[in-house]
C-alpha positions as CSV (number, residue, x, y, z in Angstrom):
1,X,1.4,-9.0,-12.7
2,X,0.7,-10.2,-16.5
3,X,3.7,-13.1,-15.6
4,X,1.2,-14.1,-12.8
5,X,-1.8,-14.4,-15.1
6,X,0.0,-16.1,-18.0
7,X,1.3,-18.7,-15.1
8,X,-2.1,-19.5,-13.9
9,X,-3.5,-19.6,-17.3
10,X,-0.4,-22.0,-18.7
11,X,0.0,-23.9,-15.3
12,X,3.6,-23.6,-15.9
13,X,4.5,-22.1,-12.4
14,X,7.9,-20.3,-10.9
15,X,9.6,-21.8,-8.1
16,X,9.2,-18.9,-6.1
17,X,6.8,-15.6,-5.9
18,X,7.7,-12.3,-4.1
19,X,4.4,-10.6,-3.8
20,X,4.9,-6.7,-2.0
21,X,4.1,-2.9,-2.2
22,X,1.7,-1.2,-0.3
23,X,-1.3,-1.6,-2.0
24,X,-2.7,-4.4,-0.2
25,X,-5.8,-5.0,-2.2
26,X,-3.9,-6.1,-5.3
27,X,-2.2,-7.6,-3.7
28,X,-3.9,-10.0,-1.5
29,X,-6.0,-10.4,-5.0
30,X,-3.2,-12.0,-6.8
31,X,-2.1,-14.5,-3.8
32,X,-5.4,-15.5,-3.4
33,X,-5.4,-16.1,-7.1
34,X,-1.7,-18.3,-6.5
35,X,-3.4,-19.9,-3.8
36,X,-7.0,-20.8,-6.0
37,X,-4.7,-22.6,-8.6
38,X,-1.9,-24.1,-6.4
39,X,-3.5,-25.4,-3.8
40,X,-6.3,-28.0,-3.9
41,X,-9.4,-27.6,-1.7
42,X,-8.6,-29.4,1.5
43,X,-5.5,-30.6,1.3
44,X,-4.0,-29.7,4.3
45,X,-0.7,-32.3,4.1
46,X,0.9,-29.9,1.0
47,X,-0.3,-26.7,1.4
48,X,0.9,-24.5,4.6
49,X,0.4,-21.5,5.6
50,X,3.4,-18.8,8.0
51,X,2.6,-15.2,9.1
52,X,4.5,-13.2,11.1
53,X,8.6,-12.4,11.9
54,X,8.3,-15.4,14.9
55,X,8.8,-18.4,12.1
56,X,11.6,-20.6,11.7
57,X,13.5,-20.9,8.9
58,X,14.8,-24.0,9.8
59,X,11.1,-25.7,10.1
60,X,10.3,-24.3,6.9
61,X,13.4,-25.7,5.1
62,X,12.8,-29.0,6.8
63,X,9.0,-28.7,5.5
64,X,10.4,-27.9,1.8
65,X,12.3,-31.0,1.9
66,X,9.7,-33.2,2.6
67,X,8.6,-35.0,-0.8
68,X,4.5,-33.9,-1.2
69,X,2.1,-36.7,-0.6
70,X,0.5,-37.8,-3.2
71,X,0.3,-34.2,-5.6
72,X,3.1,-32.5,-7.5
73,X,4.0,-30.4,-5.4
74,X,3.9,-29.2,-1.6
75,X,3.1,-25.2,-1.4
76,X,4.6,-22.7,1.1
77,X,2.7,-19.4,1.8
78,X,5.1,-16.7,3.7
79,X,3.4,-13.0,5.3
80,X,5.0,-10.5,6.2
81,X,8.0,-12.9,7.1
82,X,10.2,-10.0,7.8
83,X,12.8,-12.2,5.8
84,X,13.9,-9.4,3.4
85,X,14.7,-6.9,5.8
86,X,16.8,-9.1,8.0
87,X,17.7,-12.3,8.7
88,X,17.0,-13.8,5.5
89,X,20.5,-15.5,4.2
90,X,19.6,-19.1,5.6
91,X,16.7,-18.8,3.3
92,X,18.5,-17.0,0.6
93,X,21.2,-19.8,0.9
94,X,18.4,-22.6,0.7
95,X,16.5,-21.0,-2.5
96,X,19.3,-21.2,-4.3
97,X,19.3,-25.5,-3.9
98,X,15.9,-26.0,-3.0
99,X,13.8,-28.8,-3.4
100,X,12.1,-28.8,-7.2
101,X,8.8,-30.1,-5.6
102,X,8.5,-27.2,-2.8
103,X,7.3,-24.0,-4.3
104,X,7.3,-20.7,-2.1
105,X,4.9,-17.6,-2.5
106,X,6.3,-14.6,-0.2
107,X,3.8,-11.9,0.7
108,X,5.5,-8.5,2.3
109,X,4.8,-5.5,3.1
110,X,8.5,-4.3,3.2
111,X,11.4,-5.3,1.5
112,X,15.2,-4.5,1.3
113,X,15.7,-5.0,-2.7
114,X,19.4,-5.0,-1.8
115,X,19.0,-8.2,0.3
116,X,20.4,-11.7,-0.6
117,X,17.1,-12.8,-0.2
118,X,15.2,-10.2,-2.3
119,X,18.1,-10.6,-5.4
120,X,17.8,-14.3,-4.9
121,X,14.0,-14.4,-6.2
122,X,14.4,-12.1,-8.5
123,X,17.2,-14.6,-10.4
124,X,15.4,-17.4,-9.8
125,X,11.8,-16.5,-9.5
126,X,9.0,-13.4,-10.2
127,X,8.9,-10.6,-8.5
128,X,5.6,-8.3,-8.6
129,X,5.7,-5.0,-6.6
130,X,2.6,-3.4,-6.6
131,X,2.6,0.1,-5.4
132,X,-0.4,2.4,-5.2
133,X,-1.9,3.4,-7.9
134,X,-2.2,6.7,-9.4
135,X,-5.6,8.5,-9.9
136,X,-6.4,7.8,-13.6
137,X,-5.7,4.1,-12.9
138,X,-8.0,4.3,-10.0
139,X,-10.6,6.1,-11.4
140,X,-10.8,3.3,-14.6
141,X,-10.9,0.6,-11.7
142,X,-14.4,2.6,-10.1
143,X,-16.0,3.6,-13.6
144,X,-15.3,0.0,-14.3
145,X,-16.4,-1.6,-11.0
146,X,-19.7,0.7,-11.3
147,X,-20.5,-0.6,-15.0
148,X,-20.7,-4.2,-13.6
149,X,-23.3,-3.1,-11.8
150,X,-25.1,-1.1,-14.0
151,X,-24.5,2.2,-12.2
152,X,-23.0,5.5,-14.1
153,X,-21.2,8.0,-12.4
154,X,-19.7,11.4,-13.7
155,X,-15.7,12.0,-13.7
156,X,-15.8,15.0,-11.7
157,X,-18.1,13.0,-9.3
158,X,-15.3,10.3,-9.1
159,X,-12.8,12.6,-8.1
160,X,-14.9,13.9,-5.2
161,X,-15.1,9.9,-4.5
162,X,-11.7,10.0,-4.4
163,X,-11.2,12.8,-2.5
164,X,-13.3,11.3,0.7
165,X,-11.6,7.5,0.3
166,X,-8.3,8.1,-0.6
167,X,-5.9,5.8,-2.9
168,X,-6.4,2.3,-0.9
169,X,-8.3,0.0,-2.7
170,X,-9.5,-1.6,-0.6
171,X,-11.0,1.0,1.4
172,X,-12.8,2.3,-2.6
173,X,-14.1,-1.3,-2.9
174,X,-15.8,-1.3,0.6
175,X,-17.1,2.2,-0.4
176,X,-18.2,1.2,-3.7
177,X,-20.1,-1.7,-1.9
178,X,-22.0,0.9,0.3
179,X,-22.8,3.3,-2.7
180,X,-24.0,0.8,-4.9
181,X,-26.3,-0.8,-1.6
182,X,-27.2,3.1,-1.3
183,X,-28.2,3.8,-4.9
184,X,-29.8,0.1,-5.6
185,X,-33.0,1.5,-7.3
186,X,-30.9,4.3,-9.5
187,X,-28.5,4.0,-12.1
188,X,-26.6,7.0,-11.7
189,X,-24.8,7.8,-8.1
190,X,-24.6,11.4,-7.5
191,X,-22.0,13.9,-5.5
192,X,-24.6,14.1,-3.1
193,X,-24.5,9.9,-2.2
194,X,-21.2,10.2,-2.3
195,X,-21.2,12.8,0.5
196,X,-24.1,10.9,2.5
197,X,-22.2,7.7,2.6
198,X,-18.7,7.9,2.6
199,X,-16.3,8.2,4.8
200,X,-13.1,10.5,4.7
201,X,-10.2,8.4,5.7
202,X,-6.3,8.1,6.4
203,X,-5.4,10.2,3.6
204,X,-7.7,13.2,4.0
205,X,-6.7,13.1,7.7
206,X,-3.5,13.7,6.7
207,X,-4.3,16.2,4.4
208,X,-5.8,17.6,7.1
209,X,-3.1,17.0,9.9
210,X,-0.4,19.0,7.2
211,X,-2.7,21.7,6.9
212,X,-3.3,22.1,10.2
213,X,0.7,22.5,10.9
214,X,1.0,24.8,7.9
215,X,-1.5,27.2,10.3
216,X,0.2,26.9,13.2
217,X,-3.1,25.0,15.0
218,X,-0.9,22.6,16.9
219,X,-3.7,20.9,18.8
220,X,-5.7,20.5,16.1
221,X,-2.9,18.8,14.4
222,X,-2.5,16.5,17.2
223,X,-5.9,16.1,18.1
224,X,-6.2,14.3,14.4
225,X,-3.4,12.4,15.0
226,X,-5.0,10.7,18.2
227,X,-8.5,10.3,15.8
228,X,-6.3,8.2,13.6
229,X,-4.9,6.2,16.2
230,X,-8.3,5.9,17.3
231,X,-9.2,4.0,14.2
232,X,-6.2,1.9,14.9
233,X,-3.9,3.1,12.1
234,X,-0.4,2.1,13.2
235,X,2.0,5.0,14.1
236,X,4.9,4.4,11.5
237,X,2.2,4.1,8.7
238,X,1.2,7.8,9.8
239,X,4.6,8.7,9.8
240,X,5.2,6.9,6.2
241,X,1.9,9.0,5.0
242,X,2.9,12.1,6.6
243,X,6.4,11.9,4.9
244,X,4.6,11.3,1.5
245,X,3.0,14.7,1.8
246,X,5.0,16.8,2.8
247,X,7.8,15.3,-0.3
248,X,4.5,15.7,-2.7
249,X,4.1,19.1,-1.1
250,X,7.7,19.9,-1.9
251,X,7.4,18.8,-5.1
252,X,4.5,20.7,-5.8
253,X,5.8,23.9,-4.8
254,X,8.8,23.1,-7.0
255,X,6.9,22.5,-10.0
256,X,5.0,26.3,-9.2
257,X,8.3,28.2,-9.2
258,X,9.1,26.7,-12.4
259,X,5.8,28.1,-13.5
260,X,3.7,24.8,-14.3
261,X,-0.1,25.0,-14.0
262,X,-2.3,23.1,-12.0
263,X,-3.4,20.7,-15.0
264,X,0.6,20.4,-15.9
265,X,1.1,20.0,-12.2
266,X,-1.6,17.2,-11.8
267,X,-0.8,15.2,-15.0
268,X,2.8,15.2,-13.4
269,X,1.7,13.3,-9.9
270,X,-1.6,11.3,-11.3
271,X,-3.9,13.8,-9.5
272,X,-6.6,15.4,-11.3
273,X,-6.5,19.9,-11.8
274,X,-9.0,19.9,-9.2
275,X,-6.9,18.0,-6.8
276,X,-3.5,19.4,-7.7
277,X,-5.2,22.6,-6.8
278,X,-5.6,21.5,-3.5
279,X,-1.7,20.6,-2.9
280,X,-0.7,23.7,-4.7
281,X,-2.5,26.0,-2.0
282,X,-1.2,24.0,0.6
283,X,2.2,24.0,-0.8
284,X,2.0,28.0,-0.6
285,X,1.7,27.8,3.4
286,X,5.0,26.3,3.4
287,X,8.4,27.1,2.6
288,X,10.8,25.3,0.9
289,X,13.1,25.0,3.1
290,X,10.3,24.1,5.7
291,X,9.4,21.4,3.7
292,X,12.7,20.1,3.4
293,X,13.6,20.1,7.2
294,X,10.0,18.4,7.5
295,X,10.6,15.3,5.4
296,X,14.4,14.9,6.3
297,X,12.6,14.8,10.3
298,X,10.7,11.8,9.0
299,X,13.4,10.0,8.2
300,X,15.4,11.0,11.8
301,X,11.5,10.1,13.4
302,X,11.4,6.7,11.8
303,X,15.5,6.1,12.4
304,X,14.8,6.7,15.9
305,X,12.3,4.5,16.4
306,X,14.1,1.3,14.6
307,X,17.1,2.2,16.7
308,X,14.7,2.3,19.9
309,X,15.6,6.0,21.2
310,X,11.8,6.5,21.1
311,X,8.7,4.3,20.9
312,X,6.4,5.0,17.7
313,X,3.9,7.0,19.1
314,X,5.8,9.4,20.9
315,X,8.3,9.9,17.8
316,X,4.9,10.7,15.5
317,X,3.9,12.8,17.6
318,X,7.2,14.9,18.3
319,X,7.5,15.3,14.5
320,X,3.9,17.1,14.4
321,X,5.3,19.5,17.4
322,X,8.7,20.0,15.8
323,X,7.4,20.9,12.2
324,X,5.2,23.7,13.5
């Protein structure tokens, strides 16, 4: 991310960006900042513009080869091209000759970093994964966010904050927005703001959806699943999430037998005591074992459904039967 900012400070530009992770905020931030310094206002002859897995490489090639029109260079934005998971070599083949006035920004979701395509940016361009972030990180970005605005808030009031949004940023800056609307004529925002006006999402619901299984309460397990889908949260990202706990769960039950505390514990995963303490009581519903047959049924649940023996829906929901 720093080789980002020094570029767009300098000028001095890489061929070629690969922009992924899951945190979505950060990084839709930095391509819109790639975009604010490559791309002129209105010039709709260099600059384009591909989302989706129905482009063709072949028309983009074609595009890269075509001399810009009176600017330095012409600018190709890819989303969530699909490209580096399959059915990337043409363009792997063509980065590695391309035309010097043609400069690519890819933005994915996923990536395979063993593909062609994938090692081919990262010899010849900048790579900038960003992940999600872990709680101290997050709780700087609020604390900091809040000062802007002239608003205090106290740490263990950020971690309840925390608690109801969850770790996607963008979801915390929509909430912020809300409490700082909510608390316009006050400069301190309170546990009890927090509670009036946000909303628990994904990640509590999975939290949630886990310990529901851990108690056996199958329809109640189920009956959050549907609320998610409700909100429109796409069945493999459940599955992804759900996987993610139970693998923190293991570890965390791990970490217990070795004798760590919660603080230890915490410091360990980027949650706060208070949190940690959370996982750690949840862990103890489990088993070990259980926990490991749980996350290896993730991974047959999402192998299943990219070999099409069961739509993603159904497999989700088999998994929060079969775990029980």
């Amino acid at each position: 991310m720093q080789e980002i900012n020094r570029n767009i400070q300098s000028g001095n530009f890489r061929q070629m960006y690969l922009l992924h992770g899951e945190e979505r905020y950060l990084k839709k931030q930095y391509a819109d900042r790639l975009k604010s310094s490559l791309c002129a206002e209105g010039d709709n002859m260099n600059n384009h513009f591909f989302e989706g897995k129905n482009i063709s490489v072949g028309e983009i090639i074609d595009l890269a080869e075509t001399l810009p029109f009176l600017a330095p260079r012409r600018v190709i934005f890819l989303s969530d091209s699909g490209l580096f998971k399959s059915g990337g070599e043409q363009m792997a083949d063509y980065l590695n000759e391309c035309n010097e006035t043609s400069l690519f920004i890819f933005v994915e979701s996923e990536v395979d970093k063993r593909s062609r395509l994938y090692k081919t940016i990262q010899s010849k361009g900048y790579i900038a994964e960003f992940g999600v972030q872990d709680e101290n990180t997050l709780k700087r970005w609020v604390a900091g966010t809040l000062k802007k605005e002239g608003k205090k808030i106290t740490e263990q009031t950020v971690d309840f904050f925390l608690e109801k949004t969850g770790t996607d940023m963008e979801n915390i800056r929509m909430e912020l927005e809300k409490l700082i609307s909510y608390c316009l004529d006050r400069d301190v925002i309170t546990a009890e703001d927090v509670e009036t006006i946000c909303t628990a999402r994904i990640t509590g619901h999975i939290f949630d959806m886990v310990g529901a299984i851990s108690q056996q309460k199958t329809d109640l397990a189920l009956r959050l699943y549907y609320d998610l889908l409700a909100l429109k949260e796409p069945p493999m990202r459940i599955l992804f999430l759900i996987a993610k706990q139970c693998n923190t769960l293991l570890q965390v039950k791990e970490m217990k037998t070795r004798g760590y505390d919660n603080r230890t514990i915490g410091s360990k995963l980027g949650y706060s005591p208070y949190v940690a303490g959370k996982y750690v009581t949840q862990a103890a519903a489990f088993k070990t074992s259980t926990l490991r047959a749980a996350v290896q049924k993730c991974v047959d649940a999402e192998e299943a459904v990219k070999t099409g023996k069961m739509n993603d829906m159904m497999s989700v929901e088999m998994l929060i039967v079969s775990v029980l």
